[in-house]
TORKOL-4160 file (C-alpha; in steps of 0.2 Angstrom, whole numbers, padded with zeros to 4 digits, m for minus):
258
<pt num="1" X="0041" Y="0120" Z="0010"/>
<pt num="2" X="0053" Y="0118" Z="m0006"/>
<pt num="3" X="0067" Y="0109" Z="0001"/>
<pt num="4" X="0063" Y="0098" Z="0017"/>
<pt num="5" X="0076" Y="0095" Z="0031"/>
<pt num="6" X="0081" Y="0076" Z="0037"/>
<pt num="7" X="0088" Y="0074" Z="0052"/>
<pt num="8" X="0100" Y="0055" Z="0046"/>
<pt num="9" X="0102" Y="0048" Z="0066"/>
<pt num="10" X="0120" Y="0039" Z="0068"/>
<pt num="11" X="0128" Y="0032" Z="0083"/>
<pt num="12" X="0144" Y="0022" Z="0086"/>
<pt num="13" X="0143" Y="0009" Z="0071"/>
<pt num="14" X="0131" Y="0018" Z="0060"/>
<pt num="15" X="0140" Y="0016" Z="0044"/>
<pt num="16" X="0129" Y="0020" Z="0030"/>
<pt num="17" X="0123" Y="0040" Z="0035"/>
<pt num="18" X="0134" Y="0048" Z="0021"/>
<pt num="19" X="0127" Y="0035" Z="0009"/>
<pt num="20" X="0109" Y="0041" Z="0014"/>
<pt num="21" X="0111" Y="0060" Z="0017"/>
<pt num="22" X="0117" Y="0057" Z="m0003"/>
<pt num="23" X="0102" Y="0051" Z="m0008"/>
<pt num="24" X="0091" Y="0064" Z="0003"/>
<pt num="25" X="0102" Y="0076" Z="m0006"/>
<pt num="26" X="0100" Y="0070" Z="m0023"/>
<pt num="27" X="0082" Y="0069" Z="m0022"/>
<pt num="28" X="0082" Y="0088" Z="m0018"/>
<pt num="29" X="0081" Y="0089" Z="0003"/>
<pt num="30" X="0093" Y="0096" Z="0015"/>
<pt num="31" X="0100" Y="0083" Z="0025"/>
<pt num="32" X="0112" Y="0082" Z="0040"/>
<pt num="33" X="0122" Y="0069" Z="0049"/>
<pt num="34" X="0119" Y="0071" Z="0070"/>
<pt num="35" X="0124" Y="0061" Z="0082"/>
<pt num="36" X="0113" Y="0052" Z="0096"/>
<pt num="37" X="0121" Y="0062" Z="0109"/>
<pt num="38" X="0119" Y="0076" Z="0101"/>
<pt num="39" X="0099" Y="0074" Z="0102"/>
<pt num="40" X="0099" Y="0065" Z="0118"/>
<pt num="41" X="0110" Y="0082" Z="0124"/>
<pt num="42" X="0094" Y="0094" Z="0114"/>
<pt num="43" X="0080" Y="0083" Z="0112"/>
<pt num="44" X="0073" Y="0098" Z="0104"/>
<pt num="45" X="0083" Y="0099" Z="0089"/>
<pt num="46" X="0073" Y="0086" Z="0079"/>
<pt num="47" X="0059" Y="0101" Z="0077"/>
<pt num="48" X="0068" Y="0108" Z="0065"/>
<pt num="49" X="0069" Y="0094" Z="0052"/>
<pt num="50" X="0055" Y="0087" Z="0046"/>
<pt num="51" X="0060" Y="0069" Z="0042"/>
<pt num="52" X="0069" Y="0058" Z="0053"/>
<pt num="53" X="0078" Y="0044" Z="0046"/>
<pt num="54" X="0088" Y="0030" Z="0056"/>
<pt num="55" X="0103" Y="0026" Z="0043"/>
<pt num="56" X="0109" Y="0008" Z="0042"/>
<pt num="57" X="0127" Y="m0001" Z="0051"/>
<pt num="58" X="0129" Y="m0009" Z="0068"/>
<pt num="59" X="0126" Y="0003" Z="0082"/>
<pt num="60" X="0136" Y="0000" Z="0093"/>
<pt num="61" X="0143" Y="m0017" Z="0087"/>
<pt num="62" X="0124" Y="m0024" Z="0087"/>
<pt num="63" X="0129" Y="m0028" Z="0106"/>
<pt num="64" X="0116" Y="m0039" Z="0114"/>
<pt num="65" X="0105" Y="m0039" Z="0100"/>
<pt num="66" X="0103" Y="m0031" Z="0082"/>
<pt num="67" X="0098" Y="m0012" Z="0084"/>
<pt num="68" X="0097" Y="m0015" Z="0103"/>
<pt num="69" X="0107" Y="m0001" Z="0112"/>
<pt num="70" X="0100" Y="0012" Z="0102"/>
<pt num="71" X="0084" Y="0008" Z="0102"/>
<pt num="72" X="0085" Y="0006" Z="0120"/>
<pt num="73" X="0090" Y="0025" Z="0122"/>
<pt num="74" X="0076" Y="0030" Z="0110"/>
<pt num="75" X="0063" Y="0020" Z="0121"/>
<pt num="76" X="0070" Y="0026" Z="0139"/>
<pt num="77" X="0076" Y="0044" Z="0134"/>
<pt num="78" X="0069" Y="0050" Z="0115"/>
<pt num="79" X="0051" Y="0041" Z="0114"/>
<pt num="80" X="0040" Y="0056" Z="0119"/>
<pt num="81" X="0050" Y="0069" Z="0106"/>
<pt num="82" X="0050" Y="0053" Z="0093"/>
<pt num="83" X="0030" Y="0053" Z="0096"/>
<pt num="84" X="0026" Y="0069" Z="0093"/>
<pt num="85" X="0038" Y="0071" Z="0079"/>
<pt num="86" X="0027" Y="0059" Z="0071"/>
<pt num="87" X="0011" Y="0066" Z="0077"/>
<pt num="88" X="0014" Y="0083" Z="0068"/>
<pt num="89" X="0012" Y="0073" Z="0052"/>
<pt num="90" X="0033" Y="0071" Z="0048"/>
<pt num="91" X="0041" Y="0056" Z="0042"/>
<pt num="92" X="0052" Y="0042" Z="0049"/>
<pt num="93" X="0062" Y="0028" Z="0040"/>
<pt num="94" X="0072" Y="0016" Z="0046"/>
<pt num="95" X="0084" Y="0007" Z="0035"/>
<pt num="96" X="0091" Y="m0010" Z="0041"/>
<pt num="97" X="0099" Y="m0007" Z="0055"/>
<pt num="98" X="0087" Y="0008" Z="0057"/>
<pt num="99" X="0072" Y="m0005" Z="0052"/>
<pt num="100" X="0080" Y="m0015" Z="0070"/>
<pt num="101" X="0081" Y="0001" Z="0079"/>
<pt num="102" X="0061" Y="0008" Z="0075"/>
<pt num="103" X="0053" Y="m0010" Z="0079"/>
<pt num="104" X="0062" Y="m0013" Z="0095"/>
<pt num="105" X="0059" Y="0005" Z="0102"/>
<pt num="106" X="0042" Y="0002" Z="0101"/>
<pt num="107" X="0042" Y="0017" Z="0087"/>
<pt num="108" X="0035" Y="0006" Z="0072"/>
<pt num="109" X="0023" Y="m0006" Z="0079"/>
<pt num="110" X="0012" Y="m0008" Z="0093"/>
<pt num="111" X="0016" Y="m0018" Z="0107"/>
<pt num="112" X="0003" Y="m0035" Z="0107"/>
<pt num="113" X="m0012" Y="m0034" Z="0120"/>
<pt num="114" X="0001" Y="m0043" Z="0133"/>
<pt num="115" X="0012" Y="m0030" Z="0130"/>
<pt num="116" X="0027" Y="m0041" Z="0122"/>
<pt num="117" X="0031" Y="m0034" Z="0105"/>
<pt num="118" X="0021" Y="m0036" Z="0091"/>
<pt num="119" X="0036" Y="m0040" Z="0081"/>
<pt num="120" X="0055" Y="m0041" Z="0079"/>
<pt num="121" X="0068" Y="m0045" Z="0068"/>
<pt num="122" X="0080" Y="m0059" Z="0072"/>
<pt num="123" X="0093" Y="m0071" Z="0065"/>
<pt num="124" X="0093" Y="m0077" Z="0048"/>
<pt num="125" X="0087" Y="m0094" Z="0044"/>
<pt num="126" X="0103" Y="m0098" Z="0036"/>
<pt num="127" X="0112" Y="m0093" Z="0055"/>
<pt num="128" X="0125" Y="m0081" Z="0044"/>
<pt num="129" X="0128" Y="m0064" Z="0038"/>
<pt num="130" X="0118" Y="m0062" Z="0019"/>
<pt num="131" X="0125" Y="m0049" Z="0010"/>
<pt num="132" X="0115" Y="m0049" Z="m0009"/>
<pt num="133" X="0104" Y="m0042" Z="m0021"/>
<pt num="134" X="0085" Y="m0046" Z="m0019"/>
<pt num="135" X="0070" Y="m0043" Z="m0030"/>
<pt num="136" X="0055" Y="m0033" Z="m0021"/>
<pt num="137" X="0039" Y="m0030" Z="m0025"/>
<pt num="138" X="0028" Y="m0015" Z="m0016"/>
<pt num="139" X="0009" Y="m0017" Z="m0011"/>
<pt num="140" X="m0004" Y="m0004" Z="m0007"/>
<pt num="141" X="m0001" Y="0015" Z="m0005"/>
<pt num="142" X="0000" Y="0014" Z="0014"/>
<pt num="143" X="0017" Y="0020" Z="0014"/>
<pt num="144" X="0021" Y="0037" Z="0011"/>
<pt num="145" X="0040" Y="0033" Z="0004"/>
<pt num="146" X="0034" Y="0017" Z="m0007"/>
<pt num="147" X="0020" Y="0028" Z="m0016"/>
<pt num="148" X="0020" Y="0023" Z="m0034"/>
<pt num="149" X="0033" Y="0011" Z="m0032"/>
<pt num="150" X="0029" Y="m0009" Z="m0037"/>
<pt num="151" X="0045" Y="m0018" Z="m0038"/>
<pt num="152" X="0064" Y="m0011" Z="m0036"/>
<pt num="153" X="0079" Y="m0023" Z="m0036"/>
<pt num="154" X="0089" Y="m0017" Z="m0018"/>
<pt num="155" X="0102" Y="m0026" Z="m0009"/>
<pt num="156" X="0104" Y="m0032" Z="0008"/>
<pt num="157" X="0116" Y="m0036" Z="0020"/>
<pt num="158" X="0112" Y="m0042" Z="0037"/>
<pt num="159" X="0113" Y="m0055" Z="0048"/>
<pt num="160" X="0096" Y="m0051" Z="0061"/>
<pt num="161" X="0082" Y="m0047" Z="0045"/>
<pt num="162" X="0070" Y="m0061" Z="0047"/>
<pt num="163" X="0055" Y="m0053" Z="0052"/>
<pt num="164" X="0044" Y="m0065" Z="0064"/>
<pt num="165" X="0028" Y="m0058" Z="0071"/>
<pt num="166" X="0021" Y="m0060" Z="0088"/>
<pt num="167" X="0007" Y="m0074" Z="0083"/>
<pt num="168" X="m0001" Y="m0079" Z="0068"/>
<pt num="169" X="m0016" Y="m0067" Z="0075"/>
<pt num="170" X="m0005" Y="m0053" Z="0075"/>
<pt num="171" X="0002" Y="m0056" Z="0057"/>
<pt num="172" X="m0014" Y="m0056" Z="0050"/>
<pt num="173" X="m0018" Y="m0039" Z="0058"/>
<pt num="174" X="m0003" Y="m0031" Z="0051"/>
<pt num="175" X="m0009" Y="m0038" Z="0033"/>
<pt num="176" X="m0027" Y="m0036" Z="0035"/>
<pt num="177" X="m0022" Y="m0017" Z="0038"/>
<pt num="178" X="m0010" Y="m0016" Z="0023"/>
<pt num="179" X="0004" Y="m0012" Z="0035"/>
<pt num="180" X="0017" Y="m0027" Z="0026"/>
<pt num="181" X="0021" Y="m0015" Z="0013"/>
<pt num="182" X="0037" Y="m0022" Z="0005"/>
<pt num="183" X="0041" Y="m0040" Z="0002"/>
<pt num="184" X="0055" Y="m0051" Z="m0006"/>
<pt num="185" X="0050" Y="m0057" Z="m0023"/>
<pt num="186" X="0054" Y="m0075" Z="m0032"/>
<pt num="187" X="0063" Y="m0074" Z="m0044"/>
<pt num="188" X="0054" Y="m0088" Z="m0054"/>
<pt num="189" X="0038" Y="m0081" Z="m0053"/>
<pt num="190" X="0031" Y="m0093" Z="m0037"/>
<pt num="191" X="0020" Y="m0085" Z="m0026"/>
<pt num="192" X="0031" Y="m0085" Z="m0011"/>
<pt num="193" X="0049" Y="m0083" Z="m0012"/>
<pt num="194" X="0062" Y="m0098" Z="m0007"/>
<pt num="195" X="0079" Y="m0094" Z="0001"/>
<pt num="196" X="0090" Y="m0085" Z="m0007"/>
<pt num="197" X="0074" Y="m0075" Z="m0015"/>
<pt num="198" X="0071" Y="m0071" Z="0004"/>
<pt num="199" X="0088" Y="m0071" Z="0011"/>
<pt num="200" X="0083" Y="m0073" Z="0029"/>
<pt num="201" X="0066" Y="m0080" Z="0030"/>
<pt num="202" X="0055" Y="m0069" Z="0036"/>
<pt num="203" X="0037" Y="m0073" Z="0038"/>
<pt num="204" X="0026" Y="m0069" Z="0023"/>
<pt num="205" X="0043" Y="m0064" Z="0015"/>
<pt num="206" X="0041" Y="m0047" Z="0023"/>
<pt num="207" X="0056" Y="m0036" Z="0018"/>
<pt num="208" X="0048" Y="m0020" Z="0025"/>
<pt num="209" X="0034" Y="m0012" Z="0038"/>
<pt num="210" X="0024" Y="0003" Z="0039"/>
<pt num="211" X="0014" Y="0012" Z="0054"/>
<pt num="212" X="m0003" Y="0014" Z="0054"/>
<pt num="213" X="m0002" Y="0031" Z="0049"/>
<pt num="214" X="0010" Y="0026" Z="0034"/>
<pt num="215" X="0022" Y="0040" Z="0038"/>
<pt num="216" X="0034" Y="0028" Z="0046"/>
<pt num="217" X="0043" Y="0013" Z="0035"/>
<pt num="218" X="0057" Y="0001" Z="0041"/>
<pt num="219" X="0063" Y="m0010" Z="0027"/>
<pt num="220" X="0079" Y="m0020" Z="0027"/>
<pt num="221" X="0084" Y="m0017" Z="0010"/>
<pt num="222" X="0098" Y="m0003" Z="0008"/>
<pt num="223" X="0088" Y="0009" Z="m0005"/>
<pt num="224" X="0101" Y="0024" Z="m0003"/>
<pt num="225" X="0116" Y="0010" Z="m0008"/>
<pt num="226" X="0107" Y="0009" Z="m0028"/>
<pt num="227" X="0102" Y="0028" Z="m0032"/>
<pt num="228" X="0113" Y="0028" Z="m0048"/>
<pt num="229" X="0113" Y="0018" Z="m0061"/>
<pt num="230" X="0131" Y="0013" Z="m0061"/>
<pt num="231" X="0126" Y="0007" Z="m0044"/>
<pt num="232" X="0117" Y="m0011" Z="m0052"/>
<pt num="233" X="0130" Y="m0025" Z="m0051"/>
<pt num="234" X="0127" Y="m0027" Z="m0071"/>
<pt num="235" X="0125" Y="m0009" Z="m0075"/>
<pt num="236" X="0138" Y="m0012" Z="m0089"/>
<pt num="237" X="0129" Y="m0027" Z="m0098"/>
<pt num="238" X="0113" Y="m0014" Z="m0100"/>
<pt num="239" X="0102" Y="m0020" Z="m0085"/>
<pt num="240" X="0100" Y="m0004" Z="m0076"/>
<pt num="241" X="0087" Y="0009" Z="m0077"/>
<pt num="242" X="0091" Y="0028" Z="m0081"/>
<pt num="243" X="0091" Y="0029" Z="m0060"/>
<pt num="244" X="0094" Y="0017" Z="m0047"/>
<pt num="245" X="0077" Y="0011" Z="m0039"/>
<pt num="246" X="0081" Y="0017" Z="m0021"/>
<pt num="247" X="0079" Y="0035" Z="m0027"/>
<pt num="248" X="0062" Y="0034" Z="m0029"/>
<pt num="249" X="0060" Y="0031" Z="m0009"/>
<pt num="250" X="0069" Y="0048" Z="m0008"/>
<pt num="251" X="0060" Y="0057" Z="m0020"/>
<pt num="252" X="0043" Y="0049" Z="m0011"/>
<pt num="253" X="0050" Y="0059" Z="0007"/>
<pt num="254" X="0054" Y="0074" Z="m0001"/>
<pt num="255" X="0039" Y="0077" Z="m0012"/>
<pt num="256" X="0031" Y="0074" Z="0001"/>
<pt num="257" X="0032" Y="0090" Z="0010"/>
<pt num="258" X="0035" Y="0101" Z="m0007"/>
């Protein structure tokens, strides 16, 4: 298959789908904008694309929590299709608001032994929106879209991105399986990283997740917002690279089914 197919999942809010199905483009797939209800109407739809990709925004305001209503929809009404969509060996990304959306439909992580979530993502430390560039550094080739991939220079903007895990337990599982694929990086060189390094937090200055199978990533850095060069905030003082460090994520998906 020469030029895979992504299905970019928006709803009400979604704000940054043309900004992905760009990069999908760019990095040589063949992308398409649908709406929830246009899937919940056809579930079967999604069989013809062989990447799904949750875009970044505020679906639906981000009423009652960060990612909430939609995944709420996925959970109730999408999670069977969801399932075997990644059980046929296809991908899924999730990119912030998208990240929100997989780990509170269940789709990214496990629920814990007591059947609460093993995870979530949840207010800032700082109690505000952050909205900044952030170094990252990538560990381990669990995860299909961060193959080959050891540091990019991304930025956020969110105000629910700390990542806090169930129990210390359940963090150390996630680790121990190499499932803590992306983290924020100081900038000093210190071996963890100090607001604003890690703009919200998060616990073992996680930045992204992974599955177990590797074929689903959530990450709340925007990858599909620094795909060109002219992209980088100091592009004209010569501190960009010949392309922007998202594209790499893209090219990962793509290649992946080439």
């Amino acid at each position: 298959m020469s030029q895979p197919r992504i299905l970019i999942l928006r709803a009400p809010g979604t704000n940054c789908d043309v900004e992905t199905k760009a990069a999908f483009e760019l990095a040589g797939g063949q992308a398409d904008r649908v709406h929830v209800n246009r899937l919940l109407e056809n579930p079967a739809l999604i069989g013809d694309y062989q990447i799904l990709c949750v875009a970044g925004g505020f679906s639906y305001g981000d009423d009652v929590a960060a990612g909430r209503i939609l995944a709420n929809q996925i959970r109730h009404h999408l999670a069977d299709v969801l399932q075997s969509f990644r059980d046929d060996g296809k991908l899924i990304l999730g990119i912030c608001n998208g990240f929100q959306v997989l780990i509170k439909s269940g789709m990214l992580l496990a629920d814990a032994d007591d059947g609460q979530a093993a995870a979530t993502l949840t207010w800032n430390d700082t109690g505000k929106f952050e909205d900044r560039w952030v170094q990252l550094a990538a560990s381990g080739d669990k995860s299909v879209f961060l193959r080959d991939i050891e540091q990019m220079y991304l930025p956020i903007a969110h105000a629910e991105g700390k990542f806090v895990s169930h129990d210390d337990p359940t963090l150390d599982a996630l680790r121990d399986s190499g499932q803590l694929v992306l983290s924020y990086r100081s900038q000093s060189g210190a071996d963890t990283a100090a607001y604003p390094d890690n703009p919200n937090g998060s616990q073992h200055d996680v930045a992204g997740v992974c599955d177990t199978t590797g074929r689903v990533l959530g990450m709340m850095p925007h990858p599909e917002r620094y795909v060109d060069r002219t992209q980088h905030p100091r592009w004209t003082r010569g501190e960009a690279g010949e392309v922007g460090d998202g594209l790499k994520v893209f090219e990962n998906a793509v290649a992946y089914f080439a």
